[in-house]
MMTF fields as JSON, N, C-alpha, C and O atoms, coordinates in Angstrom:
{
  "mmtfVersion": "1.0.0",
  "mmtfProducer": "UNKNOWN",
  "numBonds": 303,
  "numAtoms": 304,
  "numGroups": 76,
  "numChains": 1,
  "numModels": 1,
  "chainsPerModel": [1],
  "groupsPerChain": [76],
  "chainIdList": ["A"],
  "bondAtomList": [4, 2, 8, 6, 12, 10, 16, 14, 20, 18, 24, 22, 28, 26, 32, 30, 36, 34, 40, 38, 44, 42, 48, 46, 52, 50, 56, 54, 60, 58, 64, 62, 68, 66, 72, 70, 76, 74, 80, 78, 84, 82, 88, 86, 92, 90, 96, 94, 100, 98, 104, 102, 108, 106, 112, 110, 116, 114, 120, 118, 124, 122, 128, 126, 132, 130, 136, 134, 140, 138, 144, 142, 148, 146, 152, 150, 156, 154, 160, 158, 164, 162, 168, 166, 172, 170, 176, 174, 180, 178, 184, 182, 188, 186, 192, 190, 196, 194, 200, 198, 204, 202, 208, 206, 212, 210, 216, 214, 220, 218, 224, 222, 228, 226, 232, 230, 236, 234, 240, 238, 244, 242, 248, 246, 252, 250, 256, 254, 260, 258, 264, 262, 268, 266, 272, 270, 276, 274, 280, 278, 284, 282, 288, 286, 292, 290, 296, 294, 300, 298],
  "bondOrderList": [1, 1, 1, 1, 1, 1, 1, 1, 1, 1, 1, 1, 1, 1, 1, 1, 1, 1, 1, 1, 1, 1, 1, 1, 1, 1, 1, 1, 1, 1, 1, 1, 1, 1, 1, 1, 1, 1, 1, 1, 1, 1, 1, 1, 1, 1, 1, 1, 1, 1, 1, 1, 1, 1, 1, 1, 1, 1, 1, 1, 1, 1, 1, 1, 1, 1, 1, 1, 1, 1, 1, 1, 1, 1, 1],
  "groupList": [{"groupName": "UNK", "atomNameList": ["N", "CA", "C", "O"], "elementList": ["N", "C", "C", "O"], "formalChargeList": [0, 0, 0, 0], "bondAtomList": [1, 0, 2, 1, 3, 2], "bondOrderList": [1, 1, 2], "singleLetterCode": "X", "chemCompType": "L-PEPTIDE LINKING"}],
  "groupTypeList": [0, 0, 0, 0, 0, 0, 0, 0, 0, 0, 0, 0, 0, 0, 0, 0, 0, 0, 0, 0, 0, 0, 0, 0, 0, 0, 0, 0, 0, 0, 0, 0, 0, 0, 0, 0, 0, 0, 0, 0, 0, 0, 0, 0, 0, 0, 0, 0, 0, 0, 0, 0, 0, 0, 0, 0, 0, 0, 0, 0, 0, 0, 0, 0, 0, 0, 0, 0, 0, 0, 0, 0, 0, 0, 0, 0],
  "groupIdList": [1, 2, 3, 4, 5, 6, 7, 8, 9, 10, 11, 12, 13, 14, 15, 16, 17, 18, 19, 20, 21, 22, 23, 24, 25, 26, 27, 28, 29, 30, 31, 32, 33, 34, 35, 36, 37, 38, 39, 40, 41, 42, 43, 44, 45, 46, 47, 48, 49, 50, 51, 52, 53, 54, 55, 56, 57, 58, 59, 60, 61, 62, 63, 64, 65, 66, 67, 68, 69, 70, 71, 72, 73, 74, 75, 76],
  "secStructList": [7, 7, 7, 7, 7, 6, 6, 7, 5, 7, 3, 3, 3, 6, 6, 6, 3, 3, 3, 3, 3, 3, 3, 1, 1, 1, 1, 3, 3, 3, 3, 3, 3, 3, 6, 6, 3, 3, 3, 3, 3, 7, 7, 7, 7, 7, 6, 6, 7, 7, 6, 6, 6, 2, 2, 2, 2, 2, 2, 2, 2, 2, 4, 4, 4, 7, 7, 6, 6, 7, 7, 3, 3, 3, 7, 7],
  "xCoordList": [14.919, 13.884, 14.309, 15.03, 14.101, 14.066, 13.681, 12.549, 14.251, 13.493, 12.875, 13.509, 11.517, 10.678, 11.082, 12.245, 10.421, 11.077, 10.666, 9.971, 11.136, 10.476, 9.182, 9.024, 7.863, 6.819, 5.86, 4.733, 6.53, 5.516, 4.74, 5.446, 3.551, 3.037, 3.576, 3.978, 3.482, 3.944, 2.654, 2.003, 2.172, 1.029, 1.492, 2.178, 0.834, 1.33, -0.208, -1.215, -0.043, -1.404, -1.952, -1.874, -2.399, -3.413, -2.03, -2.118, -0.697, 0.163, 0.834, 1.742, 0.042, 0.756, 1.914, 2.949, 1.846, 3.185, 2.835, 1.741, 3.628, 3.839, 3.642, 3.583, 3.527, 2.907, 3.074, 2.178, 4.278, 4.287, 3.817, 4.028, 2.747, 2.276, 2.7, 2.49, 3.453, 3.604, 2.914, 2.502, 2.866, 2.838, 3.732, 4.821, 3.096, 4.13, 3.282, 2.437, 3.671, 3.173, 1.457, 0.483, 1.341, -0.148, -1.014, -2.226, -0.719, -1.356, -0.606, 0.608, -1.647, -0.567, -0.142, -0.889, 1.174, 1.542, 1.605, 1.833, 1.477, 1.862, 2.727, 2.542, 3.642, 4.798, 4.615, 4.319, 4.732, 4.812, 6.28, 7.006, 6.26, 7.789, 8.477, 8.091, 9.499, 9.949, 11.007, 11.227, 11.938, 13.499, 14.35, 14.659, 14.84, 15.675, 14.997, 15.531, 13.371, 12.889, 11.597, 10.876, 11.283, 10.163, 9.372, 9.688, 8.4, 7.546, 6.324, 5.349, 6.194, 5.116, 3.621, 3.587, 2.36, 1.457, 0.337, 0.399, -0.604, -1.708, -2.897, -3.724, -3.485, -4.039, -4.849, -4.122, -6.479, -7.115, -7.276, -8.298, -6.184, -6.412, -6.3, -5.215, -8.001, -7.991, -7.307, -6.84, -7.042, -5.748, -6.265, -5.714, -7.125, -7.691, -8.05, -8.641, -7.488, -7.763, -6.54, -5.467, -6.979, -6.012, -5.345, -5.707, -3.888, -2.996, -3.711, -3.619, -4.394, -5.206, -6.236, -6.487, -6.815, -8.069, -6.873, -6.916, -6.346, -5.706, -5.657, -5.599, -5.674, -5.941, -7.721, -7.769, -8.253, -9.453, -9.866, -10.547, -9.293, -9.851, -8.533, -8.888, -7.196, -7.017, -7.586, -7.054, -8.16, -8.411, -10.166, -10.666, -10.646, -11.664, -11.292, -11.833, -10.647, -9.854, -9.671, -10.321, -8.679, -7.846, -8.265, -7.775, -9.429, -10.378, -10.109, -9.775, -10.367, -10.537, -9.246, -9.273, -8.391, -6.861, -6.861, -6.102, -7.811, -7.54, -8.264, -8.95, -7.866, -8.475, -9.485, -9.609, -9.939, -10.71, -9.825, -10.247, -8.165, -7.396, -6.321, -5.255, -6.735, -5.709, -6.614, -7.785, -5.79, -5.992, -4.751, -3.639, -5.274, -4.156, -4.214, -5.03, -2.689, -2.605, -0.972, 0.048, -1.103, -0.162, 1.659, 1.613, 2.432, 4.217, 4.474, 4.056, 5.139, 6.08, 7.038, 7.837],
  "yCoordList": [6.385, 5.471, 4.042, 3.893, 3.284, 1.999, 1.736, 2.159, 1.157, 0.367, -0.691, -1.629, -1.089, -2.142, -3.316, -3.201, -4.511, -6.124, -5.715, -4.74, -6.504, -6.875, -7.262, -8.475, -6.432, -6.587, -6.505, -7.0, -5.78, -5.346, -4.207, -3.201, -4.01, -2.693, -1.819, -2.239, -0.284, 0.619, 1.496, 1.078, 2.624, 3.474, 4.54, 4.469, 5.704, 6.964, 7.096, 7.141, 7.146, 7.153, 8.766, 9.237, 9.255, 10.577, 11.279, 11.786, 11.642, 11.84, 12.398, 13.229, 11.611, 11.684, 10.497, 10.898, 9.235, 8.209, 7.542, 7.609, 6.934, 5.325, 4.251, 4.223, 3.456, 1.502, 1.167, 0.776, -0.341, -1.417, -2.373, -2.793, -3.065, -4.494, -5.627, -5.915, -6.408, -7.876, -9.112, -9.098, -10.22, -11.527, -12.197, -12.446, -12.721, -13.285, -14.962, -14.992, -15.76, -16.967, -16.744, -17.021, -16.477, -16.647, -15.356, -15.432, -14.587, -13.433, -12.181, -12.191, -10.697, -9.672, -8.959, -8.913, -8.269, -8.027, -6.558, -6.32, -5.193, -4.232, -3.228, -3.101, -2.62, -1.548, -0.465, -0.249, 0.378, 2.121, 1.934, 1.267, 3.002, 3.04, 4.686, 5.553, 4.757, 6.271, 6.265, 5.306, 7.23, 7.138, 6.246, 6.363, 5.008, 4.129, 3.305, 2.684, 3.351, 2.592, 2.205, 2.977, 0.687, -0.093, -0.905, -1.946, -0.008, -0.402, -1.125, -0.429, -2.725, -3.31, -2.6, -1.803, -2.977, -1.7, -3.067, -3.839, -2.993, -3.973, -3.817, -3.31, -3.875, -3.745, -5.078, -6.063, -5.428, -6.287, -6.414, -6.145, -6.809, -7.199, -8.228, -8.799, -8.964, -10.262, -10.881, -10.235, -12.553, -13.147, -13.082, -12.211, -13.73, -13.739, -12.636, -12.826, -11.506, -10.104, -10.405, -10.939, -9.941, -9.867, -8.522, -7.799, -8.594, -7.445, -5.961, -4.827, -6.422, -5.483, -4.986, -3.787, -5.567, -5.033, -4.101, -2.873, -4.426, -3.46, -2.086, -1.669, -1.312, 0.053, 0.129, 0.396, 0.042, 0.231, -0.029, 0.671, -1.389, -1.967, -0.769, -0.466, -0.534, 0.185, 1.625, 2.462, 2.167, 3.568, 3.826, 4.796, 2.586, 2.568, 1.853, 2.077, 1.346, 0.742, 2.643, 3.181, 3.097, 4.474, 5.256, 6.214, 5.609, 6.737, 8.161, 9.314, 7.615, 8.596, 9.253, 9.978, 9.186, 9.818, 10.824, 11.792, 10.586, 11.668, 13.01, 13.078, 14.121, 15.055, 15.692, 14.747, 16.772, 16.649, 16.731, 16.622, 17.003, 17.062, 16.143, 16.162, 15.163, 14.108, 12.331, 12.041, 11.849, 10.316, 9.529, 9.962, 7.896, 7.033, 6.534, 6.264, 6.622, 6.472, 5.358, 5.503, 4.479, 2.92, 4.111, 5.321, 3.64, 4.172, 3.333, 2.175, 3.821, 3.207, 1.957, 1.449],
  "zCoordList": [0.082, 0.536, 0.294, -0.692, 0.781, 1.029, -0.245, -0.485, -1.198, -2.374, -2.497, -2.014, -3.107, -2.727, -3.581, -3.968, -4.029, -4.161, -5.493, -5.777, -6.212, -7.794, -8.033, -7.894, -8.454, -8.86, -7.27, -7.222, -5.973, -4.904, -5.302, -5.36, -5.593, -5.432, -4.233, -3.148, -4.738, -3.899, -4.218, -5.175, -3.595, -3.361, -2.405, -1.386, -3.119, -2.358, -1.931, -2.637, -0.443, 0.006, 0.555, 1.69, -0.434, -0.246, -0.13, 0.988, -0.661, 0.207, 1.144, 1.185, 2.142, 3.241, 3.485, 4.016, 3.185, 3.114, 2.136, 1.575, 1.894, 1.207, 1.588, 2.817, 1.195, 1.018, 0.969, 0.221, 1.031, -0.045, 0.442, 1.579, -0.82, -0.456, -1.104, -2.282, -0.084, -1.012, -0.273, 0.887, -1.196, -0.598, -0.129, -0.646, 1.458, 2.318, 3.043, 3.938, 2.544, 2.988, 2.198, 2.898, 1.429, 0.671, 1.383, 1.182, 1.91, 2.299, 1.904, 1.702, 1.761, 1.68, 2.793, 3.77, 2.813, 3.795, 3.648, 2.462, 4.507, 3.88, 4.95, 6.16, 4.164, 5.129, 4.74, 3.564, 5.542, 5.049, 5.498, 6.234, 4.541, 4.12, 3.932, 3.148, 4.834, 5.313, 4.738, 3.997, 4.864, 4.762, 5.492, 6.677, 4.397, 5.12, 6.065, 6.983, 5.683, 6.912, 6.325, 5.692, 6.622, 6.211, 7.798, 8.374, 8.071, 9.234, 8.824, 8.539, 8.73, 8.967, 9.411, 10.349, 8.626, 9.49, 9.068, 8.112, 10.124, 10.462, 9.317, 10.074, 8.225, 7.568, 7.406, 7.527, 7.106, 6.801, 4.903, 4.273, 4.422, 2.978, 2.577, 2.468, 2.091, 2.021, 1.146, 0.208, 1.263, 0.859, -0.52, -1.193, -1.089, -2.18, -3.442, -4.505, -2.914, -3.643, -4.531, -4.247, -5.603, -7.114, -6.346, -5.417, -7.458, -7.365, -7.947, -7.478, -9.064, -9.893, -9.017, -9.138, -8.255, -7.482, -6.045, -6.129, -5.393, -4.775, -4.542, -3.385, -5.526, -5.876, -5.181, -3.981, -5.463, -4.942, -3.751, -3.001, -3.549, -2.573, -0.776, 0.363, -1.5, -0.108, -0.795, -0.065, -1.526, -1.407, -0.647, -0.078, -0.955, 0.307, 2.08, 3.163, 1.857, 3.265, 4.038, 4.934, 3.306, 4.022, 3.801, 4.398, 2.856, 2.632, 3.814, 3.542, 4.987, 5.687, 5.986, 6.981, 5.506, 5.503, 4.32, 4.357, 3.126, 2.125, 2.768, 3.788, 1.782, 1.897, 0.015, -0.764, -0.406, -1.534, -2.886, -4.037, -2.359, -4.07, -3.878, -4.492, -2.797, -2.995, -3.676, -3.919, -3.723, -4.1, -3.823, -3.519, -4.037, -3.73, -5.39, -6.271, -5.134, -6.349, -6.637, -5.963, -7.596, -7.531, -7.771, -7.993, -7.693, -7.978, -8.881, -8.896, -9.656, -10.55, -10.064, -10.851]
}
């Protein structure tokens, strides 16, 4: 996999893929991220959201992608 930047959150979302969100010009930006491959994906996450609030704020964003024994949950 593509390895992410120093201090981007990464998130395994319900898993079915991966995440990474960083800041890009004062907004976050976020990629799902495959083998060898980092695709940009359109997400509304406001500029002003702490790194810490993140976790919550996309596990209600993508909600409807989990199923009842999954969660999103932050990567190492």
């Amino acid at each position: 996999m593509v390895g992410s930047g120093a201090g981007m959150p990464r998130f395994d979302v319900f898993g079915r893929y991966v995440l990474d969100v960083r800041r890009e010009e004062g907004r976050w930006v976020a990629y799902r991220v495959g083998e060898g491959t980092r695709r940009r994906v359109n997400l509304p996450v406001p500029s002003d959201l702490d790194d810490g609030d993140l976790d919550r704020y996309l596990e209600d964003l993508l909600h409807e992608s989990s199923s009842p024994d999954t969660s999103l949950r932050r990567l190492p």
